[in-house]
C-alpha positions in Angstrom: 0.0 0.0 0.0 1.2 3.9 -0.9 2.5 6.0 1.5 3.3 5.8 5.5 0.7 5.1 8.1 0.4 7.0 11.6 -1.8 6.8 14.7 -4.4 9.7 15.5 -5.8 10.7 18.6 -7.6 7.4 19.3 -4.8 5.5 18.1 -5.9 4.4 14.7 -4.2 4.1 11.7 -4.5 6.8 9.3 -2.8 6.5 5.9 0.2 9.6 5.8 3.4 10.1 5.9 2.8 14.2 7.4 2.8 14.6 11.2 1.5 18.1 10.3 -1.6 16.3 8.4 -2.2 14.8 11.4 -1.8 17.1 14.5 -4.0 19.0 12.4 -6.6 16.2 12.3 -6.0 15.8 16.0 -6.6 19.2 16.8 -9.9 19.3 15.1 -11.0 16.0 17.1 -10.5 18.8 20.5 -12.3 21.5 18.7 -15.4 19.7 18.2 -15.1 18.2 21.4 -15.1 21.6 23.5 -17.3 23.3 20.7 -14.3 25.5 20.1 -13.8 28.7 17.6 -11.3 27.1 15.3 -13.3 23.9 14.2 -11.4 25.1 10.7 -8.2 23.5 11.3 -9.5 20.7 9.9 -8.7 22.4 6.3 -4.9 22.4 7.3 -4.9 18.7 7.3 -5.8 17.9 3.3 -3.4 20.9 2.5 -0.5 19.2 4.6 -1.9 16.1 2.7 -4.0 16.1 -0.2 -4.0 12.2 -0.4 -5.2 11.6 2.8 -8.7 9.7 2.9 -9.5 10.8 6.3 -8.4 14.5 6.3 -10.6 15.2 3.1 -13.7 13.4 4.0 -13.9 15.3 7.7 -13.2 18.2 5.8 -15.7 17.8 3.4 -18.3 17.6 6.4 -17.0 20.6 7.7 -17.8 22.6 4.9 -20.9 21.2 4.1 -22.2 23.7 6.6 -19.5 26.6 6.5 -18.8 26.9 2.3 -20.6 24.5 0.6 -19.3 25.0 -2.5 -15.8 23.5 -1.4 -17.0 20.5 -0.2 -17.3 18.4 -3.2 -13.5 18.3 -4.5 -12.6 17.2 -0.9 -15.4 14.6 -1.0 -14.3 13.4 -4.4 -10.5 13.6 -2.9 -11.5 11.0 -0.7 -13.3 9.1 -2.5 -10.0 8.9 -5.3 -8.2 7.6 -2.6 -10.2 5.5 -1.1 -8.8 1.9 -2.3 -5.6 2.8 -0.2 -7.2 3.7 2.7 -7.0 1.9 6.0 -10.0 0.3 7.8 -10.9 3.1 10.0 -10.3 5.5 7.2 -12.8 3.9 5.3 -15.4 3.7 8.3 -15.3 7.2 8.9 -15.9 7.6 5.1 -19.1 5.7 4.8 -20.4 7.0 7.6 -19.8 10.2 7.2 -20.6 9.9 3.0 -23.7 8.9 4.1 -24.7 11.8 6.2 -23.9 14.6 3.9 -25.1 13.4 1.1 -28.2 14.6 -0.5 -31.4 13.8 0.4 -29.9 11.1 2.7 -31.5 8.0 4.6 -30.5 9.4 8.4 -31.6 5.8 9.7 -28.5 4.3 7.5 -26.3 7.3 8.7 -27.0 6.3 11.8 -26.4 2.4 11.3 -23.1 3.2 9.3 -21.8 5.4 13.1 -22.8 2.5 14.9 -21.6 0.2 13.2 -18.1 2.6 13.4 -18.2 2.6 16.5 -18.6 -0.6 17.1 -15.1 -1.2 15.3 -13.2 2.1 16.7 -15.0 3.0 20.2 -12.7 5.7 21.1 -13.9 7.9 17.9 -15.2 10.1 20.3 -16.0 12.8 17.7 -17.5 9.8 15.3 -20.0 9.4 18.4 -20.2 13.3 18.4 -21.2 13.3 14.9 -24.0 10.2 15.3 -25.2 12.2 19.0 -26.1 15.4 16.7 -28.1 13.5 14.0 -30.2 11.8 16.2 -30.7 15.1 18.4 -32.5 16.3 15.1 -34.3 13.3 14.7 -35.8 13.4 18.1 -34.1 10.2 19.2 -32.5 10.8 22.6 -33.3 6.7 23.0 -30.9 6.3 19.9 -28.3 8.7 21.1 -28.0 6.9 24.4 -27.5 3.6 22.8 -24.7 4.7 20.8 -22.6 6.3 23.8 -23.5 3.4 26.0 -21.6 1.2 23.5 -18.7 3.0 23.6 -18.8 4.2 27.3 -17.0 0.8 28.7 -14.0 1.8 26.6 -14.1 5.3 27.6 -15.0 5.2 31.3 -11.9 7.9 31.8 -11.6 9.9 29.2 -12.7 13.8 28.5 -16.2 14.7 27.2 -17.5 11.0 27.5 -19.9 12.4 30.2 -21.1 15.1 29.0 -22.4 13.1 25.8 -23.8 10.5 28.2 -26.1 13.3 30.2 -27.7 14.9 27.4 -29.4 12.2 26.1 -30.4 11.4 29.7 -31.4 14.5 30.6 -33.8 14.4 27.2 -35.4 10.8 28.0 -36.2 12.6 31.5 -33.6 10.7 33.2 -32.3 13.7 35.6 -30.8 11.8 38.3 -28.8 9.9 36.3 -28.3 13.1 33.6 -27.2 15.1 36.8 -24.6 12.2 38.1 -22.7 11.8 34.5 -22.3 15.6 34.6 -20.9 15.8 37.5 -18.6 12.9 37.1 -17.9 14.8 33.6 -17.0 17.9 35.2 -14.9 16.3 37.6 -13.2 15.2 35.0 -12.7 18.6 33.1 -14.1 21.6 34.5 -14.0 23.6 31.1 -16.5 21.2 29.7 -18.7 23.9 28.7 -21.4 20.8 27.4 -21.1 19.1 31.0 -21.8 23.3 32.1 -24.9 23.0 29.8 -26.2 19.6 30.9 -25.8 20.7 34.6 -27.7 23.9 33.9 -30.5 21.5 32.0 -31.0 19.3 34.9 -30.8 22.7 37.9 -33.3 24.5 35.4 -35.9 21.4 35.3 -35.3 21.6 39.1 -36.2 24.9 39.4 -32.6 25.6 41.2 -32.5 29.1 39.3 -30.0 30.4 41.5 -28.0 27.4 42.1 -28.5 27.2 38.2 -26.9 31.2 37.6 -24.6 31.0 40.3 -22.9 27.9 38.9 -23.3 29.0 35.5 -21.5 32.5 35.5 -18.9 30.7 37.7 -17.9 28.8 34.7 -18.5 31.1 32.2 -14.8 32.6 32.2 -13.7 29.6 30.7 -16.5 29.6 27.5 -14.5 32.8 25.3 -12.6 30.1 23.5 -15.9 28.3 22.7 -17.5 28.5 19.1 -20.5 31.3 18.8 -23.3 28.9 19.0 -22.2 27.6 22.4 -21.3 30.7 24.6 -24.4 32.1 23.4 -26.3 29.1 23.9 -24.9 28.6 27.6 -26.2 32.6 28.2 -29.5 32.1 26.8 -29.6 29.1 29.5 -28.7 31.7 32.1 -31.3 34.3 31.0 -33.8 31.7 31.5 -33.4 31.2 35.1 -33.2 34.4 36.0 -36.6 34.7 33.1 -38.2 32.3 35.4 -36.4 32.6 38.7 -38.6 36.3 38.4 -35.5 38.6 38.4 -35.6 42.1 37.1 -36.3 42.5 33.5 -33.2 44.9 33.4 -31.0 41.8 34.2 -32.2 39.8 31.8 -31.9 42.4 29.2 -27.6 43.1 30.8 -27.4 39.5 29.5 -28.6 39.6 26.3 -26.8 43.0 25.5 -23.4 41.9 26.5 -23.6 38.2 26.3 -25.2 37.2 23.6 -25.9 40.4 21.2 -21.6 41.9 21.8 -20.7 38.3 20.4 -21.1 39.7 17.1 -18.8 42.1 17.8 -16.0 39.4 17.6 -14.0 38.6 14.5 -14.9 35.1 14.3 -18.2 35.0 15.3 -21.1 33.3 13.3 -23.8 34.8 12.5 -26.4 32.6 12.2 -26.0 30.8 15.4 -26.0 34.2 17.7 -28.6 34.8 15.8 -30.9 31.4 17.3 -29.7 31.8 20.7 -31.4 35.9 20.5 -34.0 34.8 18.6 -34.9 31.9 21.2 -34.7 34.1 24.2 -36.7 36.9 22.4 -39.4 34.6 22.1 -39.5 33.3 25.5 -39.7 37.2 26.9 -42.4 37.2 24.8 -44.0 34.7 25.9 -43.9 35.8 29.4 -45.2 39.3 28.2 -42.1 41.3 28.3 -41.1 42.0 25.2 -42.1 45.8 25.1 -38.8 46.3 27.0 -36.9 44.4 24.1 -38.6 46.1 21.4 -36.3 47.7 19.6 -33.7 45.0 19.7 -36.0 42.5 18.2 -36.3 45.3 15.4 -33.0 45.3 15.2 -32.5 41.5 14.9 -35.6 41.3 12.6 -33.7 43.4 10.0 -30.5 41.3 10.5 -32.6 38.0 9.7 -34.3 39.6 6.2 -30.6 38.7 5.0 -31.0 35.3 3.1 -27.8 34.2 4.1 -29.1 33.6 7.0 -32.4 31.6 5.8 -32.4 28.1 5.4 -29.2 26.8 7.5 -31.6 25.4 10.5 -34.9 24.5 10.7 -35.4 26.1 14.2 -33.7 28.8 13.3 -36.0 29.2 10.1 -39.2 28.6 12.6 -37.6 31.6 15.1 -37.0 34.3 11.8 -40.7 33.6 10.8 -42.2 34.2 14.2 -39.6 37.4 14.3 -40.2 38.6 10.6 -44.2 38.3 11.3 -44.1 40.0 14.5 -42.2 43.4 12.9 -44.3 43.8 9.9 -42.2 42.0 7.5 -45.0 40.0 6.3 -43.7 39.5 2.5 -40.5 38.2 4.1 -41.9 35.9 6.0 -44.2 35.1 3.0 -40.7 34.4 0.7 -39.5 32.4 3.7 -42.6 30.2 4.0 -42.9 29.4 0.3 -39.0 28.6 0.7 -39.8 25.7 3.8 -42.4 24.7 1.1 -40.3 23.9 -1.4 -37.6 22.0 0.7 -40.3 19.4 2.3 -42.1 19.0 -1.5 -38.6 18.0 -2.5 -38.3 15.6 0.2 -38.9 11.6 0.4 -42.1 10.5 1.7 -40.3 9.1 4.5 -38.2 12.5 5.6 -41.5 15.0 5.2 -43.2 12.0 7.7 -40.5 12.9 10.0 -40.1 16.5 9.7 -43.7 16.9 10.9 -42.6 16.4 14.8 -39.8 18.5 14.8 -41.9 21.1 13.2 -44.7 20.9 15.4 -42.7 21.3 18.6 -41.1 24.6 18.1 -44.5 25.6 17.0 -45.8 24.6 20.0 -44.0 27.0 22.2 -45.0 29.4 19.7 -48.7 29.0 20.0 -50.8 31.9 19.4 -48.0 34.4 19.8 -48.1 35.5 16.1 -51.9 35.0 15.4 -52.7 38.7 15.7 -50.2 38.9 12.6 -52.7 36.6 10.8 -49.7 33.8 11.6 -50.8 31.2 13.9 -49.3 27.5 14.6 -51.2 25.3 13.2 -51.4 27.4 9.5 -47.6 27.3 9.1 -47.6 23.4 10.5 -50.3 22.4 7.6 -48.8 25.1 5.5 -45.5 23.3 5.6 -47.0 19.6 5.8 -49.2 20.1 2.6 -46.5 20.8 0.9 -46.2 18.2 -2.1 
């Protein structure tokens, strides 16, 4: 077989002869692990190593979502390669294959991660990858399964425990979700998804101030996470102190400085502050307060009539209707509606059958609040459901 074969992170062969191709490879396995800023190392890898199977297939994923349009000629990289690939290489490859490619069967992509995992347990970002698809396919019983099979060959390691809470903590579990996040945090106290899953489980609780006080205690360590996550972890805040009853005024401190300022940084995507304000927006609303954040969701409103910004996220997508409807942008919302359309008409039977959960539940939360915009739950439910 062509070239030199050396050990990653997990200790599994990968076909190079670069150590640069893969520390680089190694470094992104830490990034997505800590939901870091700089998952984009992974693009060093192919360029240290344009050969390599497994640097161009993970950063063909990565693109998927960040510059699509670069994706394929890493994909098809890969797949030139692929005969002289080694075992795990070629694991990773189908699995991941699977999940980015169009119009794909998410119970195979699922099957094709276990079946990974099964092989190479200590892929810890493999299982990462297989916890987020079944997350959007409302299978937290999944999820679990798939960590537990690795768990006996990871029983020390970093972040193990923090992907063995959530799904917990979704399936209701909170006594158990609670005792794998603290033995994750014990583990790593800058586990800002162990942070999360203890906030989850003090929230449900109703430990608001155990839940804020242990939050903002940790919080020092979240700058180096991506934007999705620091926000995320701050919108989790603003809810205990939204239903712990503190003063309006705080609520709005946190969204100003915590959430909103992370735009202000160089790095910072978009799109995902965008959710976490969005979400919280909604939730003051909710609760009747959204007079004192009027002029910020006007502000946010305009930011989301950018396109760029349509059609990355489902919930996201769900949260810029009920925020485009609810400052007058009605033909916006309109364009964005007809856009869901589309998407499900173009799906398999199967997918649109599935889609109608997830769409129902953000709508649920939502219920009424845009009706006297002539936008209600259950029209943009059937709207998007009828689709055909």
């Amino acid at each position: 077989m062509e070239g030199g074969v050396k050990v990653d992170k997990w200790g599994y062969e990968v076909r190079t002869s670069s150590d640069a191709c893969i520390s680089a490879i190694d470094d992104f396995y830490d990034q997505v692990l800590s939901y870091g800023r700089h998952r984009s190392v992974i693009l060093e890898a192919p360029s240290h190593d344009k050969d390599c199977v497994l640097a161009n297939i993970l950063a063909a994923h990565f693109l998927c979502s960040s510059d699509p349009s670069r994706a394929p000629s890493h994909l098809q990289a890969a797949k030139s390669r692929l005969e002289q690939a080694t075992q795990y290489e070629k694991a990773v490859f189908d699995a991941v294959n699977c999940l980015i490619s169009a119009n794909r069967d998410d119970d195979v992509a699922v099957e094709l991660h276990s079946k990974l995992l099964k092989s190479f347990p200590k892929d810890l970002v493999s299982l990462k990858r297989a916890q987020v698809l079944c997350f959007y396919m409302a299978r937290p019983d999944l999820s679990l399964d798939l960590v537990q099979q690795v768990l006996p060959y990871n029983e020390q390691e970093n972040y193990i425990y923090g992907m063995l809470s959530f799904p917990l903590l979704e399936l209701g579990r909170m006594t158990e979700a609670e005792k794998a996040a603290k033995k994750g945090y014990e583990i790593n106290k800058q586990d800002c998804w162990v942070h999360h899953n203890l906030c989850h489980v003090l929230q449900y609780d109703c430990r608001f101030k155990e839940a804020v006080e242990f939050m903002k205690e940790c919080s020092s360590s979240w700058d180096s996470c991506s934007s999705f996550m620091v926000t995320h972890n701050w919108w989790h805040v603003s809810l205990c102190y939204l239903e712990g009853h503190s003063p309006i005024q705080t609520i709005l401190n946190v969204y100003d400085h915590c959430i909103w300022k992370e735009l202000e940084k160089p790095d910072a995507a978009s799109p995902e502050v965008y959710l976490n304000a969005l979400g919280l927006l909604l939730r003051v609303h909710v609760r009747g307060e959204i007079d004192s954040f009027e002029d910020r969701l006007k502000t946010l409103a305009n930011c989301v009539t950018d396109q760029a910004n349509w059609y990355i996220e489902w919930h996201l997508d769900v949260l810029i209707l009920w925020a485009l409807a609810n400052t007058g942008e009605i033909s916006k919302a309109e364009d964005l509606l007809k856009g869901l359309k589309s998407r499900i008409a173009e799906m398999k039977k199967k997918k649109q059958q599935l889609m109608q959960r997830p769409i129902q539940k953000p709508c649920t939360s939502m219920g009424g609040v845009m009706k006297n915009k002539h936008w209600n739950c259950s029209v943009l439910t059937s709207m998007l459901m009828s689709a055909r």
